[in-house]
NUFI-267998 format. One record per residue (C-alpha): z, y, x; residue in one letter. Coordinates in steps of 0.05 Angstrom, whole numbers, padded with zeros to 5 digits, always signed. Layout:
# NUFI-267998
ZYXa...
END
This chain:
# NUFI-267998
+02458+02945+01794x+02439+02889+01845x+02428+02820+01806x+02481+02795+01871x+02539+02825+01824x+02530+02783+01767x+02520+02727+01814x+02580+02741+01842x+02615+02737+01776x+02578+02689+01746x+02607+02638+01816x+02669+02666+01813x+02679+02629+01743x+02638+02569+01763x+02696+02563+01822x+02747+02577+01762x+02715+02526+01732x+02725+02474+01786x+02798+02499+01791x+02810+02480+01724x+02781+02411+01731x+02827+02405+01786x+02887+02422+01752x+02865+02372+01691x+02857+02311+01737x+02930+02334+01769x+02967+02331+01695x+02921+02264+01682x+02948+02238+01746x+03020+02267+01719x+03020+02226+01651x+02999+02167+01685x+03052+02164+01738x+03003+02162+01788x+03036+02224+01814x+03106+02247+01812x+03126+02300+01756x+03154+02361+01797x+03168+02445+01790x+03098+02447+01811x+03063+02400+01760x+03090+02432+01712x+03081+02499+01726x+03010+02484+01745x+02994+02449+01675x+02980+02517+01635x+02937+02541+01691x+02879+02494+01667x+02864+02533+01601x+02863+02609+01634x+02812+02581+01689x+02765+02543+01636x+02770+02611+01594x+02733+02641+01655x+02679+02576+01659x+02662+02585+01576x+02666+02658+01584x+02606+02655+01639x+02573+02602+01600x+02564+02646+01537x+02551+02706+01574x+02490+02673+01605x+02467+02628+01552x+02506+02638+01482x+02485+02702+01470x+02418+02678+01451x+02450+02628+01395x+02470+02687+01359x+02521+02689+01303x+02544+02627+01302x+02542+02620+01388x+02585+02681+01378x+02633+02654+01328x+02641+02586+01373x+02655+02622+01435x+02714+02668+01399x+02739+02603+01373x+02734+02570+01429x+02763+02624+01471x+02830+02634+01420x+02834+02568+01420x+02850+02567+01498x+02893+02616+01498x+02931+02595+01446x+02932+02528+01485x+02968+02564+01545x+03027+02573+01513x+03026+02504+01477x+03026+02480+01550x+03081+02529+01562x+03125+02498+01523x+03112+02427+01519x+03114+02436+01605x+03172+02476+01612x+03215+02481+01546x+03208+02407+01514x+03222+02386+01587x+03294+02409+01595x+03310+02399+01516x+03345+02330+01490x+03302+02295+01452x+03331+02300+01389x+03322+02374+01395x+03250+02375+01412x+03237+02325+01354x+03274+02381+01308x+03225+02446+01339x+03167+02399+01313x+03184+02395+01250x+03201+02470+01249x+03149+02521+01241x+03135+02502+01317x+03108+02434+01297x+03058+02476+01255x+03041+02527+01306x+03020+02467+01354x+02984+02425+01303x+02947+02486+01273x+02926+02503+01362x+02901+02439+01361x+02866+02433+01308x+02826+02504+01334x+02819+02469+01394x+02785+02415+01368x+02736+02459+01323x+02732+02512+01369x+02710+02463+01438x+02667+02426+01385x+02623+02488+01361x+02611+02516+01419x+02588+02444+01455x+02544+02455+01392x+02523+02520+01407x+02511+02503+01483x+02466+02448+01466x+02414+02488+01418x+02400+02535+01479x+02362+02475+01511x+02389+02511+01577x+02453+02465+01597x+02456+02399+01621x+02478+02350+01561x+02512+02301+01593x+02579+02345+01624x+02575+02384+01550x+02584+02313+01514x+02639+02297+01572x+02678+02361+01548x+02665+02347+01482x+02689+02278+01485x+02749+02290+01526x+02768+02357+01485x+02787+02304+01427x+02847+02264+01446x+02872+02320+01468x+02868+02358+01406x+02904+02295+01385x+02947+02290+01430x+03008+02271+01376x+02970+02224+01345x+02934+02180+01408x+02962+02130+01459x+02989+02157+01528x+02931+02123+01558x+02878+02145+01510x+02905+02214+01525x+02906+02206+01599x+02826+02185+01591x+02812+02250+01550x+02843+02290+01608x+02798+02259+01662x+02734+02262+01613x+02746+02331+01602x+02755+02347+01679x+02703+02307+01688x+02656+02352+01638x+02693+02414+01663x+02677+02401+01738x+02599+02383+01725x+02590+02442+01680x+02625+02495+01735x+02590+02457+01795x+02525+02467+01758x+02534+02538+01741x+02551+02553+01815x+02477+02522+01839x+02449+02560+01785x+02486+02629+01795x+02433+02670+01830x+02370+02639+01790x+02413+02667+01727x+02430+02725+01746x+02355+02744+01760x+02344+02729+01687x+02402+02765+01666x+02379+02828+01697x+02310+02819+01683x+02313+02803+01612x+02278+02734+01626x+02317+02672+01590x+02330+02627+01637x+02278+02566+01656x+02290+02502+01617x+02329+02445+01650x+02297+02425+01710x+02254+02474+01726x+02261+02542+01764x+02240+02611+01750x+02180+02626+01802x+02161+02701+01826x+02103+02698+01763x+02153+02686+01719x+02192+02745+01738x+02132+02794+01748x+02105+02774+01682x+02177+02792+01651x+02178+02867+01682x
END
């Protein structure tokens, strides 16, 4: 197989990856009233989770693995976690919406106010151990892993923050989400190589030269 077909993939996430930052900045500008709450906003909210599954999907593929057991462990949290988190986004988007309030206030304290407390509170352990995990490989820039870290926790907390700290958390996490997916599209090819070749991939700021490779054949 050519190493171009795991580049491919491997930038097919990273644009995923932007995609989702998009769509966090859109429901941060939503929240905020910066922009108007429409069909499309909301139907558009849930989208953010399934393209970030593709971004932390790549990102473990070409750098977890190494982490081993508990890398592993992270990423399948982290992965549940999101798409558990789609249908959380689901229904706060387009059930809660339509639902009087005093009806929404009586789901929470159902067994649905347990299902979405218990989502976030994988969220928040999931998105935490794997910025863990990402970290010990040495291999990813720090500061958009701290970003996602950061902004992963108001959200996790959503029922417990202020609108606006919440809003924040959104934009930090896009933020985080947009540098990670931008980074992993520049570095597509150069990992791929390694992939293929069975080279890890060069520390931070520095690439793999044709020695490099040879020496790894």
């Amino acid at each position: 197989m050519s190493h171009l077909v795991p580049a491919t993939l491997y930038r097919i996430a990273a644009v995923a990856g932007c995609g989702s930052a998009v769509v966090l900045l859109i429901n941060a500008a939503k929240r905020a009233e910066i922009i108007p709450t429409s069909a499309f906003t909301q139907l558009v909210a849930p989208v953010a989770e399934i393209l970030a599954l593709a971004l932390v999907t790549a990102l473990y593929l070409g750098f977890g693995r190494r982490t081993g057991i508990f890398g592993l462990v992270a990423f399948l949290l982290n992965a549940f976690a999101l798409c558990a988190l789609v249908g959380v986004e689901f229904v706060i988007n387009l059930v809660f919406k339509d639902l009087p309030a005093a009806t929404g206030a009586a789901l929470r304290a159902g067994s649905l106010g347990v299902a979405l407390t218990a989502v976030s509170i994988l969220f928040l352990v999931g998105t935490l151990a794997f910025v863990a995990a990402m970290l010990s490989t040495r291999e990813i820039p720090t500061t958009p892993l701290v970003l996602y870290a950061v902004g992963a926790v108001p959200i996790s907390l959503r029922a417990f923050v202020p609108e606006t700290v919440l809003d924040l958390g959104l934009a930090t996490l896009a933020v985080g989400t947009g540098w990670l997916a931008i980074w992993l599209f520049t570095t597509s090819r150069h990992l791929a190589t390694s992939t293929m070749t069975g080279t890890p991939p060069a520390p931070r700021g520095r690439r793999l030269n044709v020695a490099d490779t040879a020496g790894a054949r």
